[in-house]
C-alpha positions, 0 to 999 in steps of 0.5 A, a space after each residue: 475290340 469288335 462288337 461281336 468278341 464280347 459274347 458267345 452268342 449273337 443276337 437272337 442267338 444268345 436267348 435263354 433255351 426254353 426248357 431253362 426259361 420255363 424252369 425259370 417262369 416255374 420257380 417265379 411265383 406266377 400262380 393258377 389263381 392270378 386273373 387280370 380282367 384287363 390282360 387280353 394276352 399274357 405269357 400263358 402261351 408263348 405269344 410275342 407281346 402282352 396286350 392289355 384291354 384299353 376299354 375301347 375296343 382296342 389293346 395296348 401291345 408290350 414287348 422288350 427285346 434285346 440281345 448281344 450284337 450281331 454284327 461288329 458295326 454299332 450303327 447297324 446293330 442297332 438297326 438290327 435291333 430296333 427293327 428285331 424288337 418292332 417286329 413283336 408288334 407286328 407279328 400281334 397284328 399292331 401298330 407301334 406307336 413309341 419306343 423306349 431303348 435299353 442300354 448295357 455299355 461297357 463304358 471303360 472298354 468300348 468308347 461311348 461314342 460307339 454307343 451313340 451310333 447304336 441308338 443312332 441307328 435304332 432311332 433311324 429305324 425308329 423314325 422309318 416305322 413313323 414312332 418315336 425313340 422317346 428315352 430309355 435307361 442304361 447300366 455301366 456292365 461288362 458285355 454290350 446289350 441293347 434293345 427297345 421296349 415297344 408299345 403299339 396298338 392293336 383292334 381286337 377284330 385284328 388281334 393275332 395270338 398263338 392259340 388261334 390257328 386251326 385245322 387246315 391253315 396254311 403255313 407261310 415264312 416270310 423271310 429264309 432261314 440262316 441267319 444264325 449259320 451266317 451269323 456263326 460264319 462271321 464270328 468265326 471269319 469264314 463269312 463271304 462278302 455276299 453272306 453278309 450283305 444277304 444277311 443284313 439286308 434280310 435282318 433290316 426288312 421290317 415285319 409291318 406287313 403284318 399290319 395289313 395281314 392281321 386284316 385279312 379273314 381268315 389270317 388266324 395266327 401269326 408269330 415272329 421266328 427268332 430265337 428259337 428256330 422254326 420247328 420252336 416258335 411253329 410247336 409254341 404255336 401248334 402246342 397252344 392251338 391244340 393241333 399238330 404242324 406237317 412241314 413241306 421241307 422243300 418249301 421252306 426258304 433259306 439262304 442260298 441252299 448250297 452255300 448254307 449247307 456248305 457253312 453247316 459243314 464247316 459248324 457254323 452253328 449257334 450253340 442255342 440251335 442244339 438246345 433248340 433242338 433237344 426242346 423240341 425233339 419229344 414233339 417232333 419227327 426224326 430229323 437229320 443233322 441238316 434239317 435240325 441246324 436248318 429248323 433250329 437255327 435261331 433267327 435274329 429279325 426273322 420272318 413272319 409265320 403265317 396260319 391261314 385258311 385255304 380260303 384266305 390264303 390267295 389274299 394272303 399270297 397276293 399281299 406277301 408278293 405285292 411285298 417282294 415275300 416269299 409267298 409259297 406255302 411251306 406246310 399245313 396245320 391239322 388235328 392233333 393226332 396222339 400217335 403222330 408227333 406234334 411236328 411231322 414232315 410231308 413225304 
């Protein structure tokens, strides 16, 4: 069997929705009372890892990620998936510094030799970012899963969280959207040969530039876009801020604008883009079909998202292009504003 038969979603495609995980985090007995003096960041607003204050200026950054394969291949699933799960780190302004892997294997229906090339291929991404797969654990279940806890470092002067951003950033991605259309497309077998090679490629391009961009004055917040699409992870980060987020959709990246078109109309569509969609549609301007399936498509090892003031925003371009990264502006953050949505577009 290939990888990706196992499942109905591939990678990042396969996340809870939002409205199911907070139902879940509501029923899970956290309590308004729960204070932990050492826990700079927690789960209170949607930031990619927790980061816990090791007394000396700097924190200790956690995350885990994992998810279903993506791709057929087990050496690049994972690639993909060391590289997907670094990238929490680094959208927190860190440095990794090892990793754990986490291993579902349906031992009697995939050979485990198959298993050895995926943590093959995540401990080579793992050497490449200069950390150590250092162990992990594994269960016998029926669907293939994998992923790596990853710890890392961060200052606290460097530290990026999602209630940072202010009236007046920048808003930058440093990767096209289209990963969860391609992603479709190869599951249904209508995927090209060059939407498959543009998709690895871009699922494989590490997020450390967000090491060196946590450096810079004025760099206020950054995310990682995943599972939840754009329009998702930008509202995380406006609702948290206590702004509103206006998009300039001719600005936004995306894979070869005729061909992702052309897949969204043969629905090569993830199901979580329609319930990333239904998230945030209270919050957000009315949108056409395209632009829904463009700003809800779940990203897999997706981009970073960049708040930076205009004053730092020349450092910020000149960094993202020394890197080959998309360096044009894709929208602004400003006040919120109760009788404008949340997330509008520019005219």
């Amino acid at each position: 069997m290939k990888l990706t038969e196992f499942n109905p979603g591939s990678g990042c495609g396969c996340k809870l929705g939002p409205e199911a995980l907070q139902c879940i985090l509501a029923a899970s007995g956290v309590r308004s009372d729960d204070e932990w003096p050492t826990l700079w960041v927690g789960h209170e607003h949607a930031d990619d890892a927790a980061v816990v204050d090791l007394g000396d200026g700097r924190g200790l950054v956690q995350t885990v990620d994992f998810f279903t394969p993506i791709v057929d291949d087990p050496y690049d699933f994972g690639r993909i998936a060391a590289t997907n799960a670094l990238s929490d780190v680094y959208a927190m302004g860190g440095r990794p510094i090892s990793a754990l892997a986490l291993l579902a294997w349906p031992i009697e229906r995939l050979p485990g030799a198959l298993a050895g090339r995926v943590i093959e291929g995540a401990r080579d991404v793992c050497r490449e970012a200069g950390i150590p797969l250092a162990g992990g654990h594994s269960v016998d279940i029926p669907e293939p899963l994998f992923g790596l806890n990853v710890s890392g470092l961060v200052d606290k002067a460097h530290l990026k969280t999602n209630n940072q951003a202010q009236p007046g950033d920048r808003l930058y991605l440093t990767k096209p959207l289209g990963l969860g259309m391609i992603a479709t497309a190869v599951k249904r077998g209508v995927a090209t040969e060059e939407d498959r090679a543009w998709a690895l490629r871009a699922m494989l391009q590490r997020n450390d530039v967000g090491m060196q961009l946590a450096e810079i004055p004025g760099l206020h917040s950054m995310t990682d876009v995943t599972g939840y699409g754009l329009a998702g992870h930008l509202l995380e980060v406006a609702s948290a801020s206590g702004l509103r987020a206006e998009l300039d959709l001719e600005s936004i990246p995306t894979y070869r604008p005729p061909r992702l078109k052309e897949l969204y109309q043969q629905f090569c569509m993830p199901n979580l883009t329609t319930t990333n969609y239904r998230s945030v549609q209270a919050d957000a301007s009315a949108m056409d079909g395209y632009t829904m399936a463009v700003l809800c498509d779940p990203q897999t090892s997706g981009g970073l998202l960049l708040f930076a003031s205009p004053e730092a925003a020349p450092k910020v371009e000149d960094v993202l292009r020394s890197h080959g990264l998309h360096a044009n502006p894709i929208g602004t953050m400003a006040s919120f504003d109760p009788a404008v949505a949340r997330l509008s577009f520019a005219s």
